[in-house]
C-alpha positions as a printed Julia matrix, in Angstrom:
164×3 Matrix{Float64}:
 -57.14  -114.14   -75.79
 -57.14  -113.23   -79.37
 -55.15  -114.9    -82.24
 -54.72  -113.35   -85.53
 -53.32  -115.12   -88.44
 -52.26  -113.07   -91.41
 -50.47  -114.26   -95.1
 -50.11  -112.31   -98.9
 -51.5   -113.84  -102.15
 -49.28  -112.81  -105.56
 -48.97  -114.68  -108.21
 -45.89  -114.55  -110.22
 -46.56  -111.16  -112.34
 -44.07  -108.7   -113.0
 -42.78  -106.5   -109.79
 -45.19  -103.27  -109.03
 -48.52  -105.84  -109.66
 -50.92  -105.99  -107.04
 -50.48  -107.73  -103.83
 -53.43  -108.87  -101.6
 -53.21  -109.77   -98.42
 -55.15  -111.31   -95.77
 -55.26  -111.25   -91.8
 -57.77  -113.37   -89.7
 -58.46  -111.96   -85.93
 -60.21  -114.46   -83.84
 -60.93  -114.96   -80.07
 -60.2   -118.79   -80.71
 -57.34  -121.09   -82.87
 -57.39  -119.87   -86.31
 -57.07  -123.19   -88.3
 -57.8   -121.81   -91.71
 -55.26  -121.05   -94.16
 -57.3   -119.89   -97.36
 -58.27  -116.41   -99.12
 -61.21  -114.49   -97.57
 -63.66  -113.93   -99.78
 -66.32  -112.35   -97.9
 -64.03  -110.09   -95.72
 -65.49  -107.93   -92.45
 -63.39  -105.4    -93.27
 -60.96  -104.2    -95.8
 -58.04  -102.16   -96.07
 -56.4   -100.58   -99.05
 -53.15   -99.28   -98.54
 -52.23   -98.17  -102.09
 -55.67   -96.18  -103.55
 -54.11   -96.76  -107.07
 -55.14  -100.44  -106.79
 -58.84   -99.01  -106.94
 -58.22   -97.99  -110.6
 -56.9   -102.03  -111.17
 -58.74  -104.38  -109.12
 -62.4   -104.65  -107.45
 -61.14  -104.19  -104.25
 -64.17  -103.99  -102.42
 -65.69  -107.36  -103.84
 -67.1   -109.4   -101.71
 -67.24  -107.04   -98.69
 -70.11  -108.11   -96.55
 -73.03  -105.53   -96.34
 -71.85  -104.81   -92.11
 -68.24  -104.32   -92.82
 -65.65  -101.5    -92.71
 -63.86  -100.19   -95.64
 -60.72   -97.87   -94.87
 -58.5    -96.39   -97.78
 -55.28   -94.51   -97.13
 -56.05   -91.09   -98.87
 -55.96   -87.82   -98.46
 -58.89   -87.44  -100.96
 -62.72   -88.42   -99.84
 -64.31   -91.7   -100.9
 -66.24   -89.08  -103.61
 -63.24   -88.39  -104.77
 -62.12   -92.01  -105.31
 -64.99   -93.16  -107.09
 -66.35   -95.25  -103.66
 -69.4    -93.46  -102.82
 -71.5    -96.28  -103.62
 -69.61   -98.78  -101.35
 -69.68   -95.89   -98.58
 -73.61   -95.94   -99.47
 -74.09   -99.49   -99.03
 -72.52   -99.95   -95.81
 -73.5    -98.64   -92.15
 -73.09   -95.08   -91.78
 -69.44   -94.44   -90.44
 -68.16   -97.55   -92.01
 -66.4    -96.34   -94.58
 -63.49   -93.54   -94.45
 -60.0    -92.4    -95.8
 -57.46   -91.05   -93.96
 -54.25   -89.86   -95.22
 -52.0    -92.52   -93.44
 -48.7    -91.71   -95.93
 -49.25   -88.39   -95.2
 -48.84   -89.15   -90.7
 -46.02   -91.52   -91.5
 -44.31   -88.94   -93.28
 -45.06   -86.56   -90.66
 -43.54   -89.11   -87.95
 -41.54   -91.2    -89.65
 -39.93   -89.29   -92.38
 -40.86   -91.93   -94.56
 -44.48   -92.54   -96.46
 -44.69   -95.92   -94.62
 -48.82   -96.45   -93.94
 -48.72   -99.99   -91.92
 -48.9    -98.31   -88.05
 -51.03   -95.64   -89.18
 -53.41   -97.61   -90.64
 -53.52   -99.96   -88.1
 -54.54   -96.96   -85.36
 -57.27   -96.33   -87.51
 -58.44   -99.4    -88.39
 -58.81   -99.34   -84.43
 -60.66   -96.75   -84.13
 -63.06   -97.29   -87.36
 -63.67  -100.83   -86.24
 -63.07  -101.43   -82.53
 -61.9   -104.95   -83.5
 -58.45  -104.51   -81.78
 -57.6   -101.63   -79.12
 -55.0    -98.86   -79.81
 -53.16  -100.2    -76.73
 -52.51  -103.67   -78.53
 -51.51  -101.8    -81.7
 -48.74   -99.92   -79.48
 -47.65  -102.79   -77.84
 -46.93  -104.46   -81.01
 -45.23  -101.97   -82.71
 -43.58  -101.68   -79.37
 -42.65  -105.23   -79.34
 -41.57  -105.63   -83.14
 -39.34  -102.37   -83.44
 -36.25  -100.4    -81.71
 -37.41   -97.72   -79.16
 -37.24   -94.47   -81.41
 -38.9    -96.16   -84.81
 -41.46   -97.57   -82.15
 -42.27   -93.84   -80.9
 -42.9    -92.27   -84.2
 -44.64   -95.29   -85.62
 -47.23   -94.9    -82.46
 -47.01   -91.27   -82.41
 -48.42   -91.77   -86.3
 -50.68   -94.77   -85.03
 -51.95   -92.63   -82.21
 -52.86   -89.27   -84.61
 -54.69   -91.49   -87.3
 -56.83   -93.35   -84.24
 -57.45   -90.13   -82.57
 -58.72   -88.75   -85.8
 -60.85   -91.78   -86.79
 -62.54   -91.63   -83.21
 -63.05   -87.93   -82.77
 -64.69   -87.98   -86.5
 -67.0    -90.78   -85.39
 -68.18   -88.7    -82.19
 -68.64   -85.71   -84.24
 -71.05   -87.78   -86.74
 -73.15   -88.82   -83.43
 -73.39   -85.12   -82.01
């Protein structure tokens, strides 16, 4: 059985600042309940934090970097993370762009979390639906995994085409 433990860090700036936040996924009792500082794998949600904060300090030299984006990781100035880390470990993938496809809304959380799936293999697509399953009312639940399912797909096919 896996446990996963997630919380935010934000200080008291001014609405808009940055927001961190950080999830734990273990296969036993998570006890601890302080920032990660050498993360596995990171996920930025909102690409204009890259032009703020150092979001990719700390990341250890095995982990997985995804960035919702339409643009490449040339494009956002993170070639040289994408450079230090194992080839296929690093990609973007327009996640506001599938919500709004979906959902009607630019809302990146499923999306994100199919790929992150796929990228990493850390949690299974099926658990992402049955959460999003379990957390929302049947129709948001379909286009959230509809979106979910579209980025995942994406991620994996990409990563079998780099193999081939």
């Amino acid at each position: 059985m896996t446990s996963a433990f997630a919380f935010p860090s934000f200080g008291s700036e001014r609405m808009g600042a940055p927001v961190v936040s950080y999830c734990r996924i273990d296969d036993k009792e998570i006890r601890l309940r302080e920032p990660i500082l050498d993360p596995d794998a990171l996920i930025v949600q909102d690409p204009t934090l890259l032009k703020v904060v150092d979001v990719c300090q700390g990341l250890k030299p095995t982990g997985y970097l995804l960035v919702n984006s339409n643009r490449s990781l040339a494009d956002l100035h993170l070639a040289r993370y994408a450079d230090q880390l194992p080839a296929g470990h690093a990609l973007t993938v327009p996640a506001s762009d599938l919500a709004f496809k979906h959902i009607g809304r630019p809302l990146p959380n499923a999306v994100l979390l199919g790929a992150f799936a796929a990228l990493t293999g850390i949690v299974q697509l099926k658990s992402v639906v049955a959460a999003i399953r379990d957390k929302f009312p049947q129709k948001i639940a379909d286009q959230n995994i509809a979106a979910a399912t579209e980025a995942h797909d994406g991620i994996a096919k990409s990563a079998i085409a780099a193999v081939a």
